[in-house]
N, CA, C and O of each residue as an XYZ file, in Angstrom:
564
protein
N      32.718      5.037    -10.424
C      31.374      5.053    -10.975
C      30.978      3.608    -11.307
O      31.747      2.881    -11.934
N      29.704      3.173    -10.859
C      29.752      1.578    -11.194
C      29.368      1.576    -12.366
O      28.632      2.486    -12.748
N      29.696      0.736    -13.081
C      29.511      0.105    -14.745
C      28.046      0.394    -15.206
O      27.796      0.975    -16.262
N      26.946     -0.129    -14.190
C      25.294     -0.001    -14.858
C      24.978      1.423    -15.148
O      23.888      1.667    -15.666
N      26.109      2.753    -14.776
C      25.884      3.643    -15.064
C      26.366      4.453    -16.309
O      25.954      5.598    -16.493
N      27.103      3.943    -17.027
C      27.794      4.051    -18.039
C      26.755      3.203    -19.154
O      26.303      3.780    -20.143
N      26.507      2.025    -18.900
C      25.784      1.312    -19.810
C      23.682      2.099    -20.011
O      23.000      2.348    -21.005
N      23.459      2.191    -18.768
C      21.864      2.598    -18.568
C      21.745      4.181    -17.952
O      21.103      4.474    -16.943
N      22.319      4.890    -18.581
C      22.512      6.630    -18.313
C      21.072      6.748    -19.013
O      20.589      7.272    -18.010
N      20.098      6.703    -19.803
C      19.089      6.884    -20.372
C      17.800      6.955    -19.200
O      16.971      7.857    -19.080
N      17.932      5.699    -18.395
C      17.093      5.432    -17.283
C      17.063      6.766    -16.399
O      16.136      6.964    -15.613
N      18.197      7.742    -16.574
C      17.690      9.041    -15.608
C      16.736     10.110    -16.869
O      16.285     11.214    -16.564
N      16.640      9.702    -17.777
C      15.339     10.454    -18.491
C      14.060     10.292    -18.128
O      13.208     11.154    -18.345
N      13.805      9.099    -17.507
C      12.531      9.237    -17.336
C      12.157      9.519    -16.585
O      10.973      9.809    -16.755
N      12.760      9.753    -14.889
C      12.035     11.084    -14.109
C      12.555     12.258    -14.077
O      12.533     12.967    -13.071
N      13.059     12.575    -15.142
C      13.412     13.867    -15.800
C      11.783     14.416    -16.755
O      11.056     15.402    -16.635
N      11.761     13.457    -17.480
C      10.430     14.006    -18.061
C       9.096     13.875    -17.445
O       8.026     14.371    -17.798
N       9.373     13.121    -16.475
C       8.301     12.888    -15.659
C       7.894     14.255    -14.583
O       6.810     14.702    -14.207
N       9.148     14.604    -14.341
C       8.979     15.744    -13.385
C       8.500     17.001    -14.061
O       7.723     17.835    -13.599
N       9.127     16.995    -15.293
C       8.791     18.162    -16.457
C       7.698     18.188    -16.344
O       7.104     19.202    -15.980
N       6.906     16.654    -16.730
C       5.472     16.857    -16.486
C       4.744     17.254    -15.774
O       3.695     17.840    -16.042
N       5.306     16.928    -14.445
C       3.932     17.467    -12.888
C       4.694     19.153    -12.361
O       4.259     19.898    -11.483
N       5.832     19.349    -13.180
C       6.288     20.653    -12.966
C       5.136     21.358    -14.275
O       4.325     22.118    -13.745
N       5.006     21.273    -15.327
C       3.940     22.221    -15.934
C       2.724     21.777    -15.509
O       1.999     22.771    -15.547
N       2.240     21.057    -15.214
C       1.048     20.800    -14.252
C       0.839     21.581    -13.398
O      -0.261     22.133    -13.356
N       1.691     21.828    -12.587
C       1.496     22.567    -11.295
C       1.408     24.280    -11.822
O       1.187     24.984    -10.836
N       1.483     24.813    -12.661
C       1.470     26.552    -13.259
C       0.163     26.496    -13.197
O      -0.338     27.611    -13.341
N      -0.602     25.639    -13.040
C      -2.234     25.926    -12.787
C      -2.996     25.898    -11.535
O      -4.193     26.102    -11.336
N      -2.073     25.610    -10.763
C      -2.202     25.105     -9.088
C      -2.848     26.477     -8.941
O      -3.958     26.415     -8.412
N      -2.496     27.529     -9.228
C      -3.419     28.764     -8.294
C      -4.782     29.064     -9.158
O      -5.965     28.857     -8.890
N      -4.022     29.733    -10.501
C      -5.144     30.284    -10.623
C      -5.888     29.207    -11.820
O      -6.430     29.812    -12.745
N      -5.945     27.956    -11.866
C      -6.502     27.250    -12.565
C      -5.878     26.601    -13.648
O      -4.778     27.098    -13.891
N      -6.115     25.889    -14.208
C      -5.391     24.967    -15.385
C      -5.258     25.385    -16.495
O      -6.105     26.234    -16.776
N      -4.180     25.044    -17.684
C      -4.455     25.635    -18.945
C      -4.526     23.590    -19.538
O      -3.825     22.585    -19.424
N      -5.942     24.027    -20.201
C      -6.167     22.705    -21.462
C      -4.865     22.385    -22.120
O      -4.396     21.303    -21.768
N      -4.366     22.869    -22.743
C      -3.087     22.500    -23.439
C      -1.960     22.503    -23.101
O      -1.099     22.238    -23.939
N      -1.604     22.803    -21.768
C      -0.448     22.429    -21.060
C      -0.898     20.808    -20.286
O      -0.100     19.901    -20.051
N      -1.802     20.801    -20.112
C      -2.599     19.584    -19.208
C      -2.096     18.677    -20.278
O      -1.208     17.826    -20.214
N      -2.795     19.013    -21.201
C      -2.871     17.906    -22.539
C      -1.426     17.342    -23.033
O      -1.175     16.221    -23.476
N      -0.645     18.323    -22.851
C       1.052     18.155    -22.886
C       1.420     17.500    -22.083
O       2.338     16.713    -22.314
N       0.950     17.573    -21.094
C       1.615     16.795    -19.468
C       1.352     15.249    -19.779
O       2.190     14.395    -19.486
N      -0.234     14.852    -20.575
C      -0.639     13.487    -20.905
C       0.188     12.850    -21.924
O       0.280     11.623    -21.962
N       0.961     13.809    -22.978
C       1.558     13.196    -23.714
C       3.108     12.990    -22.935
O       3.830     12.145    -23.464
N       3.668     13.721    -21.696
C       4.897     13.619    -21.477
C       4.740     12.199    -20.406
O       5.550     11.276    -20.311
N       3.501     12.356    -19.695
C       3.475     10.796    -19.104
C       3.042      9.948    -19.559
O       3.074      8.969    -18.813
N       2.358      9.681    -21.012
C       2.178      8.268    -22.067
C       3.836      8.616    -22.837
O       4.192      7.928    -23.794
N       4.538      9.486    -22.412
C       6.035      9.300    -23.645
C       6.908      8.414    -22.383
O       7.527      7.457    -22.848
N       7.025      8.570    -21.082
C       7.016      7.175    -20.223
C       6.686      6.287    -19.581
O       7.244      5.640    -18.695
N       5.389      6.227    -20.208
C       4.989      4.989    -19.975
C       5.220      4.420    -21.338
O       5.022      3.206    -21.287
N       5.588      4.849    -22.639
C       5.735      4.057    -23.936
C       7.111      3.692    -23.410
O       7.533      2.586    -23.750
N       7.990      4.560    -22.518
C       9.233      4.110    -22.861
C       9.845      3.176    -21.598
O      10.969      2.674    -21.575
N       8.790      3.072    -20.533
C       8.989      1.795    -19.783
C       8.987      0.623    -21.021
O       9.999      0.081    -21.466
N       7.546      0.368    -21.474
C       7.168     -0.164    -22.220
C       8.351     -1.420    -23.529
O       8.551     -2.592    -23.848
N       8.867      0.358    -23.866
C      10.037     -0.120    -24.909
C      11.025     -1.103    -24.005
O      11.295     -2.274    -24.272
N      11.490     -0.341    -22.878
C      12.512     -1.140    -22.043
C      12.217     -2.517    -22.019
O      13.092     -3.381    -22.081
N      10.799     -2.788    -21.916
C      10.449     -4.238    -21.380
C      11.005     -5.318    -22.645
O      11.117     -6.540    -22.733
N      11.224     -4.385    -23.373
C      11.635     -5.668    -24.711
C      13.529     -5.794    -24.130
O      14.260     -6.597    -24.709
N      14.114     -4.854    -22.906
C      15.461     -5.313    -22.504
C      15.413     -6.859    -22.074
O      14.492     -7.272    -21.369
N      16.684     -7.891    -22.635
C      17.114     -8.879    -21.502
C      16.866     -8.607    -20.436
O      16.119     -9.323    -19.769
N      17.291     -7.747    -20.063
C      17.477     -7.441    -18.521
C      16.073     -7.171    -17.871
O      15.945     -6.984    -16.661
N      15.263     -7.166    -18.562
C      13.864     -6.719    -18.014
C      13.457     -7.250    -17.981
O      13.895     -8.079    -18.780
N      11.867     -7.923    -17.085
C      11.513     -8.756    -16.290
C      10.206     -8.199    -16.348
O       9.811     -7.549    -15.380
N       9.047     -8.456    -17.933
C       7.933     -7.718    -17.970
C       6.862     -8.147    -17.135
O       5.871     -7.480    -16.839
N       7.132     -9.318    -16.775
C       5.960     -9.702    -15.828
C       6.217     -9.016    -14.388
O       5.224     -9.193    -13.681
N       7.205     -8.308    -13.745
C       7.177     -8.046    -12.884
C       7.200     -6.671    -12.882
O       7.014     -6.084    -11.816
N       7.450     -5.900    -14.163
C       7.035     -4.565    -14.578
C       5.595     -4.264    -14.341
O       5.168     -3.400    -13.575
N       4.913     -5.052    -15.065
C       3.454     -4.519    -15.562
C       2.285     -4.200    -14.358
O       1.802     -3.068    -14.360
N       2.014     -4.773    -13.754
C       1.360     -4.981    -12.124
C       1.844     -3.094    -11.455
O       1.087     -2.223    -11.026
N       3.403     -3.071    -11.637
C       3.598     -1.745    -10.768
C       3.297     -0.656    -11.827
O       2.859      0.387    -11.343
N       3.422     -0.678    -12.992
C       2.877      0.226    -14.499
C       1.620      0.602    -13.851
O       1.419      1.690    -13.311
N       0.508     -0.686    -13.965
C      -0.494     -0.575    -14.187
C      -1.249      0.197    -12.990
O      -2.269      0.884    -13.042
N      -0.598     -0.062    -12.126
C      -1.015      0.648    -10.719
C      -0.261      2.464    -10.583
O      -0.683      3.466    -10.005
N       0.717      2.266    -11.233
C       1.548      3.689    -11.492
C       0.409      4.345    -12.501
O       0.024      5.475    -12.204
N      -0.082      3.790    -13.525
C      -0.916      4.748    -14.236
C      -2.081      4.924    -13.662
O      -2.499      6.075    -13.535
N      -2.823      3.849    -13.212
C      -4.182      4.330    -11.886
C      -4.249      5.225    -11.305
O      -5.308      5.821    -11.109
N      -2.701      5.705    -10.692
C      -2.542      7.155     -9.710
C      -2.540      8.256    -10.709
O      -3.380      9.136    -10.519
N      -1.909      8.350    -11.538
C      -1.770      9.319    -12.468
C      -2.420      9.792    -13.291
O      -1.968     10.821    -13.793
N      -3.375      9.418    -13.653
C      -4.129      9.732    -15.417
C      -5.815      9.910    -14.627
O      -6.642     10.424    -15.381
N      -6.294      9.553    -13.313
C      -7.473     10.254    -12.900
C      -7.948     11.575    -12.457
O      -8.908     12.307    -12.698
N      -6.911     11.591    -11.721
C      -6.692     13.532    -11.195
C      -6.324     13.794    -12.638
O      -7.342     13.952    -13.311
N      -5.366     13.878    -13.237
C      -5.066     14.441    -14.421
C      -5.830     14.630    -15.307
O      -5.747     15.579    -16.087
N      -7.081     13.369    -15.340
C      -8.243     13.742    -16.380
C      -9.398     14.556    -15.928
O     -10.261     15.042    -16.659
N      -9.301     14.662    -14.451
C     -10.374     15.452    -13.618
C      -9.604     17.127    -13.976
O     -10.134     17.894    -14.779
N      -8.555     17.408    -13.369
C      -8.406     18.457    -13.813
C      -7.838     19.039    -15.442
O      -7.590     20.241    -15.540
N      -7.725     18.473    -16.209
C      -8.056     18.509    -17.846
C      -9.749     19.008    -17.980
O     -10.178     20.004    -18.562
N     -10.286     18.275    -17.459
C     -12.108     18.686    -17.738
C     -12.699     19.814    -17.245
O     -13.320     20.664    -17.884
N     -12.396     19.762    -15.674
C     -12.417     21.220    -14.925
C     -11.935     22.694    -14.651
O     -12.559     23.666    -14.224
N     -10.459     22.526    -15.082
C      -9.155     23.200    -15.118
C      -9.332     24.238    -13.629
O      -9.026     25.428    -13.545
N      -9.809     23.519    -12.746
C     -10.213     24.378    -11.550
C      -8.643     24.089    -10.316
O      -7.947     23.139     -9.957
N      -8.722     25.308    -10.105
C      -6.869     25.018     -9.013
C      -7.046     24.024     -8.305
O      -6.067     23.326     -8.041
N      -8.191     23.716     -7.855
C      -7.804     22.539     -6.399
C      -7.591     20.908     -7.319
O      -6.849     20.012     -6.915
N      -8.358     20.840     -8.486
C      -8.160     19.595     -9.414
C      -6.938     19.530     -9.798
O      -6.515     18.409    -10.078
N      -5.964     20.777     -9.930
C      -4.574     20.468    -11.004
C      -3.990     20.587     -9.285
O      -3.240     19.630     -9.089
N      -4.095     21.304     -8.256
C      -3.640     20.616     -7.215
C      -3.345     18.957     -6.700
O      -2.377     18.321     -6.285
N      -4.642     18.717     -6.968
C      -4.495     16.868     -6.811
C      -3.808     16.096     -7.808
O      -3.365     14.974     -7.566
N      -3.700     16.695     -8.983
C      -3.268     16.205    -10.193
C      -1.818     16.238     -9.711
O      -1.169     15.197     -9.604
N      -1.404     17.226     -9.472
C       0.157     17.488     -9.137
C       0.655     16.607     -7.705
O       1.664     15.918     -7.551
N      -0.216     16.848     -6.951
C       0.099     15.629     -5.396
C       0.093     14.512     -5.526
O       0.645     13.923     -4.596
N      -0.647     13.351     -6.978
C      -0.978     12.230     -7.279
C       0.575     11.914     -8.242
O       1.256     10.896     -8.366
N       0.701     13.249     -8.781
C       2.028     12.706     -9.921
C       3.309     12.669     -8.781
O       4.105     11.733     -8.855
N       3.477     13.687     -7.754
C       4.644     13.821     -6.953
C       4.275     12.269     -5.819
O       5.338     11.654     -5.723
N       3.793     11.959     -5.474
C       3.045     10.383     -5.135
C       3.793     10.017     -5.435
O       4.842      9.725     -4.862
N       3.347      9.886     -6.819
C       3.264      8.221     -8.167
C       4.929      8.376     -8.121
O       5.397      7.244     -8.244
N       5.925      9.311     -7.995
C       7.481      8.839     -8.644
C       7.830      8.190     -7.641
O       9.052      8.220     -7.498
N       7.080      7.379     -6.571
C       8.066      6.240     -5.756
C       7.359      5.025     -7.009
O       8.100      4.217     -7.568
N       6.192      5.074     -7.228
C       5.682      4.284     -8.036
C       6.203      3.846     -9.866
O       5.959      2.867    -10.572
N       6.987      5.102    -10.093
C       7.541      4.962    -10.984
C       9.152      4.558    -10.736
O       9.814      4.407    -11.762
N       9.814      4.377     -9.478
C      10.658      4.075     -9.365
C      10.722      2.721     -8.943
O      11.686      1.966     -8.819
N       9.576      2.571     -8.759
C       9.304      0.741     -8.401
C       8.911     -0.346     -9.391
O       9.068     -1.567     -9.351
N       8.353      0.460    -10.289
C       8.440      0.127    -11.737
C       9.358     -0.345    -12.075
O       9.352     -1.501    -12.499
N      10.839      0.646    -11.972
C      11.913      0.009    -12.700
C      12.548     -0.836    -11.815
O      13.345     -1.665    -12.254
N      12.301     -0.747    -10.553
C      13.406     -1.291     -9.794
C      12.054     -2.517     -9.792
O      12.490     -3.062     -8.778
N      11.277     -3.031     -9.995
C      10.476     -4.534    -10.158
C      11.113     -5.223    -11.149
O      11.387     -6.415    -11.008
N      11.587     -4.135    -12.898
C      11.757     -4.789    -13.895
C      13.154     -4.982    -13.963
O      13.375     -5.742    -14.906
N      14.070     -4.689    -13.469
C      15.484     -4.499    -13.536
C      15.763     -5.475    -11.847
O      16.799     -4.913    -11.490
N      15.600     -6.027    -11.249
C      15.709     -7.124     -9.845
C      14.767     -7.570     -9.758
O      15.324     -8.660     -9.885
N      13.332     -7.941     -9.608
C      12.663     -8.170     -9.470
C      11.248     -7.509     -8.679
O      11.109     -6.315     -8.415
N      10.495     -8.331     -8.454
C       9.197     -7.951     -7.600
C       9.740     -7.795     -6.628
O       9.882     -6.601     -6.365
N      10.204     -8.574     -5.802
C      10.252     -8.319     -4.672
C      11.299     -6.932     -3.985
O      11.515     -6.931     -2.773
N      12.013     -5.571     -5.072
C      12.731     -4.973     -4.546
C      11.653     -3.762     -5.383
O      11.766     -2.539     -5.303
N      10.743     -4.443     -6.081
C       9.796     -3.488     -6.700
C       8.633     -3.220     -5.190
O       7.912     -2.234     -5.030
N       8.748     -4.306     -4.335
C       7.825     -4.361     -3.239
C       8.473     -3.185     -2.085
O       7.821     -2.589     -1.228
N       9.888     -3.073     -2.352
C      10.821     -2.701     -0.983
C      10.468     -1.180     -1.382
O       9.989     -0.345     -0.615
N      10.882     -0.942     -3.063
C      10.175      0.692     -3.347
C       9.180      0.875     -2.865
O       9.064      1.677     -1.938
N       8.403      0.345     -3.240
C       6.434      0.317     -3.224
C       6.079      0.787     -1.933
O       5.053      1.436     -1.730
N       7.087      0.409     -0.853
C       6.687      0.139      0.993
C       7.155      2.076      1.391
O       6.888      2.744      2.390
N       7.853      2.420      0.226
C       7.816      3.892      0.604
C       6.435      4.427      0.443
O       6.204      5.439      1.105
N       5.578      4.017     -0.212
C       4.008      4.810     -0.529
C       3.606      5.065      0.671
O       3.665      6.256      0.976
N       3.158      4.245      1.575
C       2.581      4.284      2.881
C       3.137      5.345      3.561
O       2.390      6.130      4.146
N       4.654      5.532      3.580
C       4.931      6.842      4.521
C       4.834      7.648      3.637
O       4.528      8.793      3.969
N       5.019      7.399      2.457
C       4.876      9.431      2.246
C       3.525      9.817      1.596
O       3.219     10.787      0.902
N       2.897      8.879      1.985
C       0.958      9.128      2.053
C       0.636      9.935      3.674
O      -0.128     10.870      3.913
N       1.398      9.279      4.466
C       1.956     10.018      5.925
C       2.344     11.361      6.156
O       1.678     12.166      6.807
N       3.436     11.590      5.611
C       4.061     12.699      5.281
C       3.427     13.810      4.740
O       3.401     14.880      5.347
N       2.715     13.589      3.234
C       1.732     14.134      2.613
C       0.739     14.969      3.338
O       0.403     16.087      2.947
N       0.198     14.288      4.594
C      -0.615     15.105      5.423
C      -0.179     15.999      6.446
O      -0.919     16.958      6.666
N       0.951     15.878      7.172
C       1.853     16.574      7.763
C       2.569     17.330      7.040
O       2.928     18.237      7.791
N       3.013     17.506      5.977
C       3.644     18.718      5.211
C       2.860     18.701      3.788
O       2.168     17.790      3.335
N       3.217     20.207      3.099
C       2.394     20.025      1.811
C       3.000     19.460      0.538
O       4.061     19.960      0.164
N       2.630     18.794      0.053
C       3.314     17.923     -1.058
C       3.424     19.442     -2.593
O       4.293     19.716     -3.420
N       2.308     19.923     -2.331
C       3.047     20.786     -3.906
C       3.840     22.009     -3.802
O       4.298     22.536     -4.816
């Protein structure tokens, strides 16, 4: 088992709760959204994005090369999510759920920008393009 896994075992929480999130998201995919599960989902993806956040105060973290992939990770996430919060109509928590299952290369580029740098935050990032590909050839939810 290599050593960074013993020391940074925490780092698999956050697409643990992340998934929690676009997994109760998606119970509205058919027959429409519930307000307060939505509203839950906003607090489980601001509870990692606070806890990227926290990380950035690690040595090991590299906030200038965090923030750029954050800031673009929350762009994907929190518009569908606020569209279907307002509407609670199936095809909105549909997009909501295809934008969050998206965004986890984006959240994995996040860490892998702040933990090596940009440039292996770029090598994640280069997965978006195909599975924006993919996305249309099979169904993402």
């Amino acid at each position: 088992m290599p050593a960074a896994v013993g020391e940074y075992w925490y780092l698999a929480l956050l697409p643990i709760v992340y998934i929690a999130a676009i997994t109760a998201i998606s119970r509205g995919e058919v027959h429409g959204g519930d307000k307060k599960i939505l509203l839950g989902s906003v607090g489980l993806y601001s509870l990692v994005i606070g806890s990227i956040l926290l990380l950035m105060t690690l040595p090991q973290i590299n906030g200038v090369y965090t923030i750029p992939f954050l800031v673009l990770f929350c762009y994907l996430i929190f518009p569908p999510l606020f569209k279907a919060i307002s509407s609670l109509k199936p095809l909105d928590v549909r997009l909501a759920v295809k934008a969050g299952i998206m965004a986890l290369i984006l959240l994995d580029a996040t860490i892998a920008a702040g933990f090596a740098g940009w440039w292996y935050g770029l090598i994640v990032l280069a997965l978006f393009p195909l599975s924006r590909l993919l996305a249309r050839v099979f169904a993402v939810t």
